[in-house]
Phi, psi and omega in degrees: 000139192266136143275126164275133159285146187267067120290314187297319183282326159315302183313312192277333168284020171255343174294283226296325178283328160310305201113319200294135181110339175324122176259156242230120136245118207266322185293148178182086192287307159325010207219121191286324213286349172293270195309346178288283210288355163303328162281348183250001183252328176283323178303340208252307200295289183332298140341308161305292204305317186287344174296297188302340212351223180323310104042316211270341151297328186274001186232031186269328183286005186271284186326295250259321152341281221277341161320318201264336146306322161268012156284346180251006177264006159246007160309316182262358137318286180310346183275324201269323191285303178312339179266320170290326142293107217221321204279261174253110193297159177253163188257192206290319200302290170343297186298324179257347165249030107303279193338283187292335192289308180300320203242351166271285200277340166289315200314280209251006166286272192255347163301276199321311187280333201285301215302326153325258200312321218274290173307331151286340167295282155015265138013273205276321182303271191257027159106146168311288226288258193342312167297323184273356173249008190219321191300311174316328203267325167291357193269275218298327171288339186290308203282348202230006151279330165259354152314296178293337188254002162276027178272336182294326162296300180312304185304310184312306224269295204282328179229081178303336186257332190266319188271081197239336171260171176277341157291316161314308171320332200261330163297307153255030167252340151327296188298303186300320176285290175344294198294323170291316176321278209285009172252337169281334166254029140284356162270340181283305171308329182313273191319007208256285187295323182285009177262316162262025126101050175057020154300158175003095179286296181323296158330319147306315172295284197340297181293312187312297185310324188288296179312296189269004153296316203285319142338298170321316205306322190248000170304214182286339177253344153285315147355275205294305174321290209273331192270346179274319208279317183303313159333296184294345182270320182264006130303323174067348173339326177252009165080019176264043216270142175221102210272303168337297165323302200257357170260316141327330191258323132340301149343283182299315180297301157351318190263306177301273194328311165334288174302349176289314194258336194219038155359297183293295153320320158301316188276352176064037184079339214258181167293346226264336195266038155261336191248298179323310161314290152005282194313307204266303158349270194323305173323311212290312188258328151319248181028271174319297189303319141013272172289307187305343147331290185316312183295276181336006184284346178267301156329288217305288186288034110304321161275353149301315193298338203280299160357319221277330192284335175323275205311340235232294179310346190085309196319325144274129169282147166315273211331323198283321204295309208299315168323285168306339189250013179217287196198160164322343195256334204249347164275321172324313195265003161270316164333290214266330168292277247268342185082016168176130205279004184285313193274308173342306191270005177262302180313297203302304188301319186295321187297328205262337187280298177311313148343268205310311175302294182303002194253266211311010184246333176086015149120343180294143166271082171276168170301328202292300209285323156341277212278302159323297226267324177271319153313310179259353134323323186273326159290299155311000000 
């Protein structure tokens, strides 16, 4: 009779509760949260087309503008969200079906029509005044943080083993923000150029990407990223449920888009709304990182777990593990252990690469971990 060490069995139930190695298929014709989300992407693309409608030629050089700026304002997002999925990744395929899903079927299935109906409801309650200093902000968190997080629910639907912590949430709930940012402000470019009836189009798009890129930062992918991780907490999926935690932590981001959306009405005419933006930006980002800390404590310690036999084998030092597995401060203090920061970060990159191969072996010595393992030996 074979004994497994318990490293291997800590490793492999840390496979099996991640998920991570799980491969992503998105047709899956037996499965309703598939056709639901088909509906809402189909629902959303129709919608588009009748917003722009005819219309939409004679406004092609603002589109074409504001396409090719904010494609190239997501190039340093996608750099920055691929370096925080780090841990157990989630894969690409997922991730661009949080994206469209954020930027088809939230935009324009349900915000744009919800938002549309809400805001006149407003209206007739308290009046023009009350609706242009209150409605957006009383509008936009309801209808369009749960616009964006049933795409997370739809992922859930579609991929069960991958999406299981609240750092999965956070992450694809990033993607999921992202993808609304950037089609809602290709709508702010629309709407932009019809305004000024196709003067200088180009000028137009340019100043919208500059006001609501510099915006983004603190936008719908930080929103979204903090109301999905309070979402996974109050699911609990990974046995971290935490239903308080993760319903406050919903709230706020709510609140955060509130205070975002209705700037004006808070500062009241005064000077403060030269200072609020600023003020809630800082707030905005103490926060995030705030959660993303928490979350990841579990992602963390799945890569130990996942980690241990390594370690336990030589192929790794404790220094590396506590590094890969662990928080900014614990890559620093490996830097600063190894005296270079090239290698370290080459080391980090071989560990984490090893993880992912031995996660997609189910724990198995494959040619994939063969080849990981001997990679980082050789740099080491």
């Amino acid at each position: 009779m074979t004994v497994v060490p318990e490293e291997k069995l800590a490793q492999r139930q840390a496979i099996v509760e991640s998920g991570w190695g799980w491969p992503y298929r998105f047709l899956q014709p037996h499965n309703v949260a598939f056709w639901v989300y088909l509906l809402g992407v189909g629902g959303g693309a129709l919608t588009m087309l009748r917003y722009f409608g005819q219309a939409a030629s004679f406004y092609t050089p603002a589109l074409a503008g504001g396409v090719v700026l904010f494609a190239l304002y997501l190039v340093p997002w996608l750099l920055l969200l691929r370096h925080h999925n780090r841990f157990t990744k989630q894969p690409a395929g997922l991730l661009a079906t949080g994206f469209i899903w954020g930027g088809v079927a939230a935009t324009f299935w349900i915000a744009l029509p919800a938002n549309t109906a809400l805001l006149s409801i407003w209206a007739k309650i308290g009046g023009t005044s009350f609706a242009a200093d209150w409605g957006a902000g009383l509008t936009a968190p309801i209808n369009e943080e749960w616009g964006k997080a049933l795409g997370l629910v739809l992922l859930i639907g579609l991929a069960p083993r991958l999406v299981r912590s609240a750092y999965d949430g956070f992450i694809i709930g990033a993607f999921i923000g992202l993808g609304f940012q950037v089609f809602e402000d290709l709508l702010y470019v629309y709407n932009g150029a019809t305004q000024l009836y196709g003067v200088d189009q180009l000028g137009s798009s340019l100043r919208v990407f500059v006001t609501r890129g510099a915006a983004g930062i603190v936008s719908h992918a930080l929103f979204s990223a903090i109301f999905c991780a309070g979402l996974m907490w109050v699911l609990g999926r990974s046995g971290e449920r935490k239903v308080l935690r993760g319903v406050l932590t919903m709230l706020m981001a709510m609140f955060f888009h509130f205070a975002w959306d209705d700037m004006g009405g808070l500062a009241g005419g005064s000077w403060l709304i030269a200072v609020l933006p600023f003020a809630i930006a800082v707030i905005e980002l103490v926060a995030l990182f705030y959660v993303l800390r928490h979350a990841a404590r579990q992602e963390r310690f799945w890569m130990r777990e996942l980690l241990g036999p390594e370690v336990t084998a030589g192929v790794i030092d404790p220094a590396l593990l506590d590094a890969v597995s662990g928080l900014r401060k614990d890559r620093k203090k490996y830097r600063k252990h190894l005296h270079s920061r090239s290698k370290a970060r080459h080391l980090l990159e071989a560990a984490g690469d090893l993880a992912e191969e031995i996660a997609r072996a189910g724990g198995a010595d494959s040619p994939g971990v063969a080849h990981a393992r001997a990679e980082l030996l050789r740099v080491r």
